[in-house]
Backbone as a printed PyTorch tensor [residue, N CA C, xyz], in Angstrom:
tensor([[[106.2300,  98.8080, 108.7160],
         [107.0350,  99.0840, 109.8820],
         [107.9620, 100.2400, 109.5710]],

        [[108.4740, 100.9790, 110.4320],
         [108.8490, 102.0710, 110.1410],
         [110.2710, 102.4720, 111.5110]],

        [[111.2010, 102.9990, 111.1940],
         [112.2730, 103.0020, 112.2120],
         [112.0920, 104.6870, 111.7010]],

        [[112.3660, 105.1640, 113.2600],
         [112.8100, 107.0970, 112.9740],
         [112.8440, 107.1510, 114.5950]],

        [[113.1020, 108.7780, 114.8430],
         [113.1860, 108.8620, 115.8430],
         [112.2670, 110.0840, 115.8960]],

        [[112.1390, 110.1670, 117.6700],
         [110.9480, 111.3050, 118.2550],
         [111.9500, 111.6490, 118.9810]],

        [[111.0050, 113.5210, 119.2770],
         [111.7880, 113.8060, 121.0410],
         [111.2430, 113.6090, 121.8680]],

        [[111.5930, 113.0880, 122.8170],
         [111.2370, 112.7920, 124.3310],
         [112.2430, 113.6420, 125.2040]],

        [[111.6430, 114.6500, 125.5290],
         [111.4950, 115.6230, 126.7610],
         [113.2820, 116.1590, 126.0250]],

        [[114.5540, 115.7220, 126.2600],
         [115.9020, 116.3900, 125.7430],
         [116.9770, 114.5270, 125.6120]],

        [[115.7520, 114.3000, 124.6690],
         [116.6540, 113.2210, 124.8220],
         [115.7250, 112.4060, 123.1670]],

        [[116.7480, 111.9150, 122.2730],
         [115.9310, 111.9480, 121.0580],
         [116.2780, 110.2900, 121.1900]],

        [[114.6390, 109.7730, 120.9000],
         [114.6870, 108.1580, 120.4150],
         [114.4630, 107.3130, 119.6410]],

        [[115.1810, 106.4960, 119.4060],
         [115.1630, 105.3880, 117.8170],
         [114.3040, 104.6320, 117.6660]],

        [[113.7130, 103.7050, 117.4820],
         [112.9570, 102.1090, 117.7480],
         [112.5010, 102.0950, 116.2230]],

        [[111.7310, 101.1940, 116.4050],
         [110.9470, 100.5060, 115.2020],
         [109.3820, 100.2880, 115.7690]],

        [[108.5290, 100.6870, 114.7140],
         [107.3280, 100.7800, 114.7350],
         [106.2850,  99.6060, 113.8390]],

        [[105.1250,  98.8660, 114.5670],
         [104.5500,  98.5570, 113.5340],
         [103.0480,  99.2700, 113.7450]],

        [[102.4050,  99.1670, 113.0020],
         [100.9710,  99.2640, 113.5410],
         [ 99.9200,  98.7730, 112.5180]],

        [[ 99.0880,  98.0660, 112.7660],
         [ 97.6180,  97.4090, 112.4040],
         [ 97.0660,  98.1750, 111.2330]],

        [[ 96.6470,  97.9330, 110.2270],
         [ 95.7970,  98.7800, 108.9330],
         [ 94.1110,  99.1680, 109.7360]],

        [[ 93.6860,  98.5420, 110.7520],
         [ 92.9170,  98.8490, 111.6770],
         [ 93.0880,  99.2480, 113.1030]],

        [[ 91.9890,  99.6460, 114.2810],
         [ 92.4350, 100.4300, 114.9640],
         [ 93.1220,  99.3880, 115.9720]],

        [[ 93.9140,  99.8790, 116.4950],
         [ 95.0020,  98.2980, 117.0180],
         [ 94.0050,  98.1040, 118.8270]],

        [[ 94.0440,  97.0980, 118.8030],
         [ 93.7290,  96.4740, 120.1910],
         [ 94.3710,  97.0020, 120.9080]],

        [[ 95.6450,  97.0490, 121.2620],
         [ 96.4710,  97.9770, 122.7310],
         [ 97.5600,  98.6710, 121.9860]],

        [[ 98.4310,  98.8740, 122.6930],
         [ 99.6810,  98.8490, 122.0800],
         [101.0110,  98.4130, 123.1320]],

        [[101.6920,  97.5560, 122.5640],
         [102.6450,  96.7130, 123.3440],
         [104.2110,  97.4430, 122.9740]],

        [[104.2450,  98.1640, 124.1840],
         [106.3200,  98.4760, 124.4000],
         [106.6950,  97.8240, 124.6170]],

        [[108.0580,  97.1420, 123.7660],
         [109.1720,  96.1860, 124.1540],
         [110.0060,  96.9500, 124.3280]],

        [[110.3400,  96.5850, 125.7160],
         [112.0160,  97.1800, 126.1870],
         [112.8090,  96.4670, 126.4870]],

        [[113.8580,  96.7000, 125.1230],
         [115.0730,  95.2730, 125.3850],
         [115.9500,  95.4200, 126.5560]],

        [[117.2640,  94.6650, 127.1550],
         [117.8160,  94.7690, 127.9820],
         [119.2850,  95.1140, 127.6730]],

        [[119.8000,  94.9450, 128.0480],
         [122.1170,  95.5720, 128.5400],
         [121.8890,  94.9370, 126.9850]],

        [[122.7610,  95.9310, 126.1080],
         [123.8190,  94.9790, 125.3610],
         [122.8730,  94.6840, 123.7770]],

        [[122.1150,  95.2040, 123.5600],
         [120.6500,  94.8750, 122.7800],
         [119.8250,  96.3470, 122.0480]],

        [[119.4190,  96.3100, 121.1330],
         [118.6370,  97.2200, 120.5400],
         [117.1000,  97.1520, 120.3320]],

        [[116.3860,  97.7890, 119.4580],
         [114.9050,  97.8700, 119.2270],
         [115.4130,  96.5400, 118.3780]],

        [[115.6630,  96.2710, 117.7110],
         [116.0350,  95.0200, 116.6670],
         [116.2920,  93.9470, 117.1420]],

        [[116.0840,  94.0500, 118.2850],
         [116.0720,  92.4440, 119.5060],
         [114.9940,  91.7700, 119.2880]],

        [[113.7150,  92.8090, 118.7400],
         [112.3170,  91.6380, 118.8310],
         [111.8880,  91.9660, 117.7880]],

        [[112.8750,  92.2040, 116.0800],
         [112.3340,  92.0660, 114.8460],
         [113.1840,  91.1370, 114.3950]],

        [[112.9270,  89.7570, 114.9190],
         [114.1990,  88.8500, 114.2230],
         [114.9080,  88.6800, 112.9660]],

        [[116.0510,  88.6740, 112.5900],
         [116.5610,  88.2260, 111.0200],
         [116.4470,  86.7720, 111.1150]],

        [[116.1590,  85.9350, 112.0220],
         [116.6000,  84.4720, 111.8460],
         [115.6960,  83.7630, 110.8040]],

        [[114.2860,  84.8220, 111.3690],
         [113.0140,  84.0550, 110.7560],
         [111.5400,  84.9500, 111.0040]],

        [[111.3020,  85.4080, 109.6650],
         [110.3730,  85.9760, 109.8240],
         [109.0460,  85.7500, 111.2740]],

        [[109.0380,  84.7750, 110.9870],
         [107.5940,  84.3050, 112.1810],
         [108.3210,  84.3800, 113.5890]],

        [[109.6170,  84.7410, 114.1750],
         [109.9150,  84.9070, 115.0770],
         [110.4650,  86.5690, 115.6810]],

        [[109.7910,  87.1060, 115.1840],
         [109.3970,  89.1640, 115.0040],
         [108.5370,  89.2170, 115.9920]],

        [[108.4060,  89.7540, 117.1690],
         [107.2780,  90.6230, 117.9490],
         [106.7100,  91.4430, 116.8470]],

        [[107.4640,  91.9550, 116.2990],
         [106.7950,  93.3840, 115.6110],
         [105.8770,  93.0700, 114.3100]],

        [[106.1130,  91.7410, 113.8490],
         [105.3290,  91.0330, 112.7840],
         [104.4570,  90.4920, 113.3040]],

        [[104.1270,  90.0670, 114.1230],
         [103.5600,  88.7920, 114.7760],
         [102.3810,  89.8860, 115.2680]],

        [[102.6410,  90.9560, 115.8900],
         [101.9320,  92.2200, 116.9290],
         [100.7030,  92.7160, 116.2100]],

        [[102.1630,  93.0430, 114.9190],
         [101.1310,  93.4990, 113.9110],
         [100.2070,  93.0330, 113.2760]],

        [[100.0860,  91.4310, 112.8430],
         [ 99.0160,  90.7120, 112.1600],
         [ 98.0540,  90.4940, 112.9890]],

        [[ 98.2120,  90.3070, 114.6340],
         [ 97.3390,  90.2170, 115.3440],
         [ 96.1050,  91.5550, 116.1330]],

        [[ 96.9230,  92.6450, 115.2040],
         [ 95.9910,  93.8070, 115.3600],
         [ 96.7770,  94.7250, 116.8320]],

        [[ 97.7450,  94.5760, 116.9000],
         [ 98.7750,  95.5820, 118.0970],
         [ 99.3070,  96.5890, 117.7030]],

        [[ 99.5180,  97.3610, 117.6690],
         [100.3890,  98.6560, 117.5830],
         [101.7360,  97.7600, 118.6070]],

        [[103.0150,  97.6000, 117.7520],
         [104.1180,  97.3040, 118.8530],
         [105.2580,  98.3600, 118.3050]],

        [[105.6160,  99.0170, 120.0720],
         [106.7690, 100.0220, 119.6090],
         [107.7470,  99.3830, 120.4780]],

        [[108.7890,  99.0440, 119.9270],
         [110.3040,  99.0200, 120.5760],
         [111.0750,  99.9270, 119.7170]],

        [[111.3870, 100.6490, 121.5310],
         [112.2430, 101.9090, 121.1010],
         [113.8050, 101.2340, 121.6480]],

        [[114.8110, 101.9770, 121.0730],
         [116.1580, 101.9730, 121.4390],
         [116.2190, 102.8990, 123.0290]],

        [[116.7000, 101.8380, 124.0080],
         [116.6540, 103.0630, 125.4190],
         [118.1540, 103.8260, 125.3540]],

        [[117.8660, 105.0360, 125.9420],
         [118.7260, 105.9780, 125.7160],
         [120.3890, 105.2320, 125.6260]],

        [[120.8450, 105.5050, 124.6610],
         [122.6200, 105.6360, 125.0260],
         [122.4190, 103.9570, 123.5150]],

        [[121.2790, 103.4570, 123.4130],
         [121.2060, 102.3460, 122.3690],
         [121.0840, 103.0400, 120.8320]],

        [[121.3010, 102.1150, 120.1650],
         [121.0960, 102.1360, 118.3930],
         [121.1430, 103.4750, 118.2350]],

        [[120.3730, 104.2220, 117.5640],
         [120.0540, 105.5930, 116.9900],
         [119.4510, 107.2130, 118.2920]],

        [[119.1020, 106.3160, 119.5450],
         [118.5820, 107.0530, 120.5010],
         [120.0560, 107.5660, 120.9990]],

        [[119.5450, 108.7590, 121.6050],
         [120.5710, 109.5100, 122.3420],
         [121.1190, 109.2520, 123.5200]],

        [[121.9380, 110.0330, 124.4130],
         [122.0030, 109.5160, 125.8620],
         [121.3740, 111.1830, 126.9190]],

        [[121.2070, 110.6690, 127.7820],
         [120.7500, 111.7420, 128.5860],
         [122.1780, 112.6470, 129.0020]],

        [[123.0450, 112.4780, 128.7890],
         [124.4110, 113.2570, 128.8030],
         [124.7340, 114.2930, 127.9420]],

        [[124.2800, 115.7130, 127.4560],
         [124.8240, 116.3750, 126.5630],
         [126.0150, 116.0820, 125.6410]],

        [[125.9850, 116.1790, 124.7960],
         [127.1950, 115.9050, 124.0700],
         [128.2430, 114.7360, 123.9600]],

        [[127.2780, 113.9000, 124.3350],
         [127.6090, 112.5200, 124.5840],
         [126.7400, 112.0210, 122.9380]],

        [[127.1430, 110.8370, 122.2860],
         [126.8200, 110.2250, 121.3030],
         [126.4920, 109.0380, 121.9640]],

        [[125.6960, 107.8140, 121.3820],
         [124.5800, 106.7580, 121.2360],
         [126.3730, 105.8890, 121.3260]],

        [[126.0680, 105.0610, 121.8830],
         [127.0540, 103.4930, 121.9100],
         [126.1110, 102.5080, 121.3840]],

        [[127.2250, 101.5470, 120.8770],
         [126.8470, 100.0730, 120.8530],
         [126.5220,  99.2880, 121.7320]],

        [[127.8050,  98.7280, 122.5860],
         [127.5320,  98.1640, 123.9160],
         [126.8290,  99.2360, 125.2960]],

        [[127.2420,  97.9290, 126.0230],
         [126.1210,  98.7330, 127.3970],
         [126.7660,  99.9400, 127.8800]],

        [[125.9820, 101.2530, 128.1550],
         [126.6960, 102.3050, 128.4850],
         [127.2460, 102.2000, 129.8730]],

        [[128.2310, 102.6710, 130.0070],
         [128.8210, 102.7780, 131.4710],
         [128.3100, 102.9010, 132.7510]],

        [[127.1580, 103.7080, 132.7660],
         [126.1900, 103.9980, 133.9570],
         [125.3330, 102.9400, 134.2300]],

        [[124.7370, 102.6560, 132.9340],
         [123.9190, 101.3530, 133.1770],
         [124.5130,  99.7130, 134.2190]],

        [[125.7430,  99.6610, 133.5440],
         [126.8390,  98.6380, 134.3830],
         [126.7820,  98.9570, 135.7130]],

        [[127.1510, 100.2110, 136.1450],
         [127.0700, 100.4920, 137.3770],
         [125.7900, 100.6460, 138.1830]],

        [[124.8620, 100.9040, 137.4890],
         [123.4500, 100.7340, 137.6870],
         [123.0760,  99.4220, 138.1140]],

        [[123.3910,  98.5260, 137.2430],
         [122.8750,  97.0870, 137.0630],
         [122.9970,  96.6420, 138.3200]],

        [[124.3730,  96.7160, 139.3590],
         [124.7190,  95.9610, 140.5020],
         [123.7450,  96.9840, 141.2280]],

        [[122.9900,  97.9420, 141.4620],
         [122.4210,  98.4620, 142.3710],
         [121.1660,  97.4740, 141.9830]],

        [[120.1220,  97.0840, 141.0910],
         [119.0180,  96.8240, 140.9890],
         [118.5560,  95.7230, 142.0010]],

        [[119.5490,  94.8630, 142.3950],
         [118.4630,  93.9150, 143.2380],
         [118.0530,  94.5850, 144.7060]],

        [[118.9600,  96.0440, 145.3160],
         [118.3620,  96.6200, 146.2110],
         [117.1050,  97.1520, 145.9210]],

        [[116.8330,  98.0710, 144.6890],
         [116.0530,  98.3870, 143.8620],
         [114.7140,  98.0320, 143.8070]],

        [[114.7390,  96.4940, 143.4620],
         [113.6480,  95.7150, 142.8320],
         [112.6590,  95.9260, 143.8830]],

        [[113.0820,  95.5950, 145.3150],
         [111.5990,  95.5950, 146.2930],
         [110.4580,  96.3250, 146.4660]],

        [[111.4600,  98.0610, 146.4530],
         [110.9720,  98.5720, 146.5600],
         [109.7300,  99.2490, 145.1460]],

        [[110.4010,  99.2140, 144.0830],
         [110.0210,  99.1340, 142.7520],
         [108.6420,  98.4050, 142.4000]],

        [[109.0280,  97.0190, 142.6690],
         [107.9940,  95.9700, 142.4980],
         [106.9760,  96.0990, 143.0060]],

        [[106.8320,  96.6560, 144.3470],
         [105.6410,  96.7800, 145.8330],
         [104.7350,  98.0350, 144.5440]],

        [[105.2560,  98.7660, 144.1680],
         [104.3760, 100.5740, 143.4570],
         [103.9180,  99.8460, 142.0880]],

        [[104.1880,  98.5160, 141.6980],
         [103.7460,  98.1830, 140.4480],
         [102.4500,  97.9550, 141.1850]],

        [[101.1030,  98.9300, 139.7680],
         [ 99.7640,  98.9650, 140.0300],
         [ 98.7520,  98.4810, 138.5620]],

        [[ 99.6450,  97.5140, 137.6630],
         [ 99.2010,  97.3140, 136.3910],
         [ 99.0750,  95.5700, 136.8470]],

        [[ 98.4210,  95.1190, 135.6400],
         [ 98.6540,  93.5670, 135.2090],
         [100.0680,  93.1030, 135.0600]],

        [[101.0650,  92.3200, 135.1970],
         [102.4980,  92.1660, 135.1590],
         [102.2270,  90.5450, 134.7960]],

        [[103.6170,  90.2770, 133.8660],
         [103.8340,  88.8620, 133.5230],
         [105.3080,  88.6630, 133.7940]],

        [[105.7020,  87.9880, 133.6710],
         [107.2260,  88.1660, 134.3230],
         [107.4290,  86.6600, 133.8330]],

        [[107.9940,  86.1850, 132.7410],
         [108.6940,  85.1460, 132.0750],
         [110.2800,  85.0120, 132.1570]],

        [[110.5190,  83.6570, 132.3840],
         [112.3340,  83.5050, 132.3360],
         [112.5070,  82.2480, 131.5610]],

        [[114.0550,  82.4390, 131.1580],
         [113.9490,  80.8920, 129.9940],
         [114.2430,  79.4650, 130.8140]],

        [[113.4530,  78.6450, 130.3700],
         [113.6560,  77.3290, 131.0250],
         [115.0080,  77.0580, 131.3010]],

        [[115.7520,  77.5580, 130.4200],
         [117.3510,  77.2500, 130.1530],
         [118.3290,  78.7280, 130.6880]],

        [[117.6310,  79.0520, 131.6630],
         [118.1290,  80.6740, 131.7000],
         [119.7730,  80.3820, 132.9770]],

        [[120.8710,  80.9270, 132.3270],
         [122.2790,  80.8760, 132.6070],
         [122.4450,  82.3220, 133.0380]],

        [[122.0320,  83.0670, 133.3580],
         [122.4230,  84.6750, 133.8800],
         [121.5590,  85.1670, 135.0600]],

        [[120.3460,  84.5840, 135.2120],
         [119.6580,  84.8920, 136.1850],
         [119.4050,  84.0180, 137.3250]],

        [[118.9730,  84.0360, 138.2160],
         [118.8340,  82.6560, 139.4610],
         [116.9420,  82.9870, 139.6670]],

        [[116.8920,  81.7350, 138.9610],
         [115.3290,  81.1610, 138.2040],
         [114.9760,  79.9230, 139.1130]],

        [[115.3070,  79.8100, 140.1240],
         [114.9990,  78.5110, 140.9960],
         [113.0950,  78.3320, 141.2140]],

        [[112.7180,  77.5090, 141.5360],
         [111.1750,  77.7130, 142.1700],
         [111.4730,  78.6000, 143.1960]],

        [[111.8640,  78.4490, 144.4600],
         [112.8070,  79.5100, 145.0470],
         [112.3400,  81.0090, 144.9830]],

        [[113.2250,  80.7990, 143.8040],
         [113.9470,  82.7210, 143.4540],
         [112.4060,  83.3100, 142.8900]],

        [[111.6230,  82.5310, 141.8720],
         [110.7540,  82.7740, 141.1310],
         [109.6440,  83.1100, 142.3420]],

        [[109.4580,  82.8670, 143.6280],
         [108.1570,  82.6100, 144.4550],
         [108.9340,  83.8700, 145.2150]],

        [[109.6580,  84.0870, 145.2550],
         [110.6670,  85.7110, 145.7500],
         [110.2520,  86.3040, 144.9310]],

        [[110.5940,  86.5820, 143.8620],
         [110.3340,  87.8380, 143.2680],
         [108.5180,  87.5530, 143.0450]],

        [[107.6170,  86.9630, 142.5770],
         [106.1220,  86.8760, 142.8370],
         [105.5520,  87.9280, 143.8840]],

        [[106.2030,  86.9290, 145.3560],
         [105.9400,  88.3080, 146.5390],
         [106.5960,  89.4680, 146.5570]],

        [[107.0860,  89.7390, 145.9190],
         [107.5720,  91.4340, 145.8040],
         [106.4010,  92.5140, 145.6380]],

        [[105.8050,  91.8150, 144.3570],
         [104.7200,  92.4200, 143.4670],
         [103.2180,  92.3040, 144.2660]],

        [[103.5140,  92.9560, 145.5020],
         [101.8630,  93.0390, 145.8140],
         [100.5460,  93.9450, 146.2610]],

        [[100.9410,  94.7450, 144.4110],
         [100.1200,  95.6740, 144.8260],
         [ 99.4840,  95.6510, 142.9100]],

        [[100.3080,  94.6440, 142.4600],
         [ 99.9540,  94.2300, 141.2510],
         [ 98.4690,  93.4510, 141.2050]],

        [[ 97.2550,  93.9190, 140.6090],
         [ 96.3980,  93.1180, 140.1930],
         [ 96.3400,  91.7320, 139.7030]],

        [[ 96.8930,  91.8070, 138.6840],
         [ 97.2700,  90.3460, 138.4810],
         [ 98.2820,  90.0360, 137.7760]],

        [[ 98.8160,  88.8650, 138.3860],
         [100.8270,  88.7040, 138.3710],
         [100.5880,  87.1700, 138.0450]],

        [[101.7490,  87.1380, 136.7160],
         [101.9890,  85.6840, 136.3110],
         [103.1470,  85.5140, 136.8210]],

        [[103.9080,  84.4230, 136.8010],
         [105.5830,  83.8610, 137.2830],
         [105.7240,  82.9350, 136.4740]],

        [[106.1200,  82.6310, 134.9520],
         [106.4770,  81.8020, 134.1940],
         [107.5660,  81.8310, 133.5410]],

        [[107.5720,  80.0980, 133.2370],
         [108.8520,  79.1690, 132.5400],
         [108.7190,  79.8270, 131.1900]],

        [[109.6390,  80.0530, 129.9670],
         [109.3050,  80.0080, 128.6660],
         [110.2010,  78.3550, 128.5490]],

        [[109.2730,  77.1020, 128.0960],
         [109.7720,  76.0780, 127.7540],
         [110.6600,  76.4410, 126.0890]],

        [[112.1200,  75.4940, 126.3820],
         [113.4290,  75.0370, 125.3750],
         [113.5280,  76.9060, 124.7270]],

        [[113.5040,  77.8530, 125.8600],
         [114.5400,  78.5590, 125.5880],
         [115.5990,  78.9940, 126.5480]],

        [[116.6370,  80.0180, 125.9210],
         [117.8150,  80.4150, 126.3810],
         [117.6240,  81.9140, 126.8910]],

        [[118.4570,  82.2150, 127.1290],
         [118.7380,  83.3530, 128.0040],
         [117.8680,  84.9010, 127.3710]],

        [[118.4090,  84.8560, 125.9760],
         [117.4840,  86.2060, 125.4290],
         [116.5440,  85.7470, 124.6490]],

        [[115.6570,  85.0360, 125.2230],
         [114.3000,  84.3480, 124.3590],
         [113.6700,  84.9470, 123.2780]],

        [[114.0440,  86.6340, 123.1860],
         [113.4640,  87.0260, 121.8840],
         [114.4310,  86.6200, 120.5260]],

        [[115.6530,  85.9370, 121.1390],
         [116.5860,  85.6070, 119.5760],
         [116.3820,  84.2980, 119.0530]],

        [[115.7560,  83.5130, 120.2670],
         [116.0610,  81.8620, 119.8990],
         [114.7170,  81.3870, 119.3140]],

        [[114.4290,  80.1590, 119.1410],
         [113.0370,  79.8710, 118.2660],
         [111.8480,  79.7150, 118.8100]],

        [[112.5510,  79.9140, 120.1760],
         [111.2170,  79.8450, 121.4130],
         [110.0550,  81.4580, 120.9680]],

        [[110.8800,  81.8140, 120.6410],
         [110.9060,  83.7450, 120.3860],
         [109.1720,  83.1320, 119.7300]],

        [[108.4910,  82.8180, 118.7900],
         [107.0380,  82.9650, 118.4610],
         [106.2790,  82.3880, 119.5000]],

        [[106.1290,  81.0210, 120.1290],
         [105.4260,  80.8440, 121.4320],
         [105.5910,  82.0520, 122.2740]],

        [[106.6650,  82.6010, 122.7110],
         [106.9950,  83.0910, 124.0980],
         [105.9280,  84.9530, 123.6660]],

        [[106.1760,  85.3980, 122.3180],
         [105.8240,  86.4420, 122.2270],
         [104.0350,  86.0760, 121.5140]],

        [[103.5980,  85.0840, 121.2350],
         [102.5570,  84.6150, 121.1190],
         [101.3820,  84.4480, 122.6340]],

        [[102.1310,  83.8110, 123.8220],
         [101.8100,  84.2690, 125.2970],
         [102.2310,  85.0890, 125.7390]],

        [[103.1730,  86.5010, 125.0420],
         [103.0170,  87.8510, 125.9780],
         [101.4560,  88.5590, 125.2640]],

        [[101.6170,  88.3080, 123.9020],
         [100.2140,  88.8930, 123.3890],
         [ 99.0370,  88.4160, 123.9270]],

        [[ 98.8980,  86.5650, 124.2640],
         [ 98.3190,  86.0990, 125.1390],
         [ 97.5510,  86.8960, 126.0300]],

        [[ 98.5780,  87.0850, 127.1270],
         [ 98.7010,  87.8740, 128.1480],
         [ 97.7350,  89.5100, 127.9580]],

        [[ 98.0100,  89.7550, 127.2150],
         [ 97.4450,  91.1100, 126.9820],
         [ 96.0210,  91.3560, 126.4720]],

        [[ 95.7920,  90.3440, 125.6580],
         [ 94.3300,  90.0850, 125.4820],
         [ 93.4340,  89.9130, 127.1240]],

        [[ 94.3210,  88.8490, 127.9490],
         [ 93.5580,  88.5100, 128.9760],
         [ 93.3750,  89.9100, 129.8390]],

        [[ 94.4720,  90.8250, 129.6070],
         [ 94.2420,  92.1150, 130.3010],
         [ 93.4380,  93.1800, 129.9670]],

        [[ 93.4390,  93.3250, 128.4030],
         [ 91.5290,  93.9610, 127.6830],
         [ 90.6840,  92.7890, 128.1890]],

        [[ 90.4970,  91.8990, 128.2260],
         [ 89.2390,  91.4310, 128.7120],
         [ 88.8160,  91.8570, 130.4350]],

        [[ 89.9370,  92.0670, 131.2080],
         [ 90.0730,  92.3200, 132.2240],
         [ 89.0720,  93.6690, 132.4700]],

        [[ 90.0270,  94.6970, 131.5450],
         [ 89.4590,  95.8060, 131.9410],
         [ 88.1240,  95.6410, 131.1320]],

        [[ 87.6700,  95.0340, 130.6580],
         [ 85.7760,  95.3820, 130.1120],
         [ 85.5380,  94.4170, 131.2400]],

        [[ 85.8280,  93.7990, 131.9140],
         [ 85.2150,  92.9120, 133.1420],
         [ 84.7490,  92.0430, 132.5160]],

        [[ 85.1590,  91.2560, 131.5110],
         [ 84.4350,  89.4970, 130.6380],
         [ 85.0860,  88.8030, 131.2230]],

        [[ 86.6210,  88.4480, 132.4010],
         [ 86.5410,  87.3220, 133.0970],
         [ 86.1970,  87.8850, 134.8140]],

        [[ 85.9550,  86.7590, 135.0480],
         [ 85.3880,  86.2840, 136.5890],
         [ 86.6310,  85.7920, 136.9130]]])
């Protein structure tokens, strides 16, 4: 595994890299959320609870990069330096997204999975809310809406973290099989 940074277009980025000693099956971007780095889904708690370990033994190329204004990545602001916490714009950003989402969601034209924690305290996860945001997405091929069972809010920290990233890889297999057309 390997941490450095690339340029992307005027804006330089951090993450952590793994990749396969063979040619990798896909390759899976993790993009963490507010408040969080590329080091969100290489756990210290416990080895076997790493996206980026887990990605890698299973033959993935996984890149989580730092998004701009995080860890070692830059910000799109000239002369502005990388923060810790959430950058300022983003905050103000954040309260715009649920206008956002509809329109957003409708132009998604990929496979989508969309997981929340059984135990989730920050988001409104009702059967409800979950069958709302489902119909947003309908231009998505094929769309999951799932529980991650006995976790918490940032499921890549807690011990749920190997199931939950064990069914996003899941997930992705079922989407190469997709595109060679092996399910019906």
């Amino acid at each position: 595994m390997t941490i450095g940074a690339a340029p992307s277009g005027s804006v330089e980025l951090s993450g952590l890299l793994a990749e396969p000693e063979t040619p990798p099956r896909a390759l899976v971007l993790a993009r963490h959320g507010g408040g969080m780095t590329a080091a969100y889904f290489h756990s210290r708690a416990h080895p076997d609870l790493s996206l980026l370990r887990l990605g890698h033994r299973l033959g993935f190329t996984v890149l989580a990069l730092d998004r701009p204004g995080y860890g070692r990545s830059g910000t799109f602001t000239p002369g502005m330096r990388p923060i810790a916490s959430v950058p300022e714009l983003e905050t103000y950003e954040s309260a715009l997204r649920p206008d956002l989402l509809p329109g957003v969601a409708a132009e998604v034209r990929v496979p989508f999975q969309f997981s929340v924690a059984e135990h989730e305290q920050w988001w409104q996860v009702t059967d409800a809310d979950l069958a709302e945001y489902q119909a947003l997405f309908t231009a998505a091929p094929h769309l999951v809406v799932r529980r991650q069972p006995a976790a918490g809010h940032n499921i890549s920290l807690g011990w749920a973290a190997r199931s939950y990233h064990l069914n996003a890889l899941a997930f992705a297999e079922q989407c190469l099989l997709r595109r060679r057309g092996d399910l019906y």
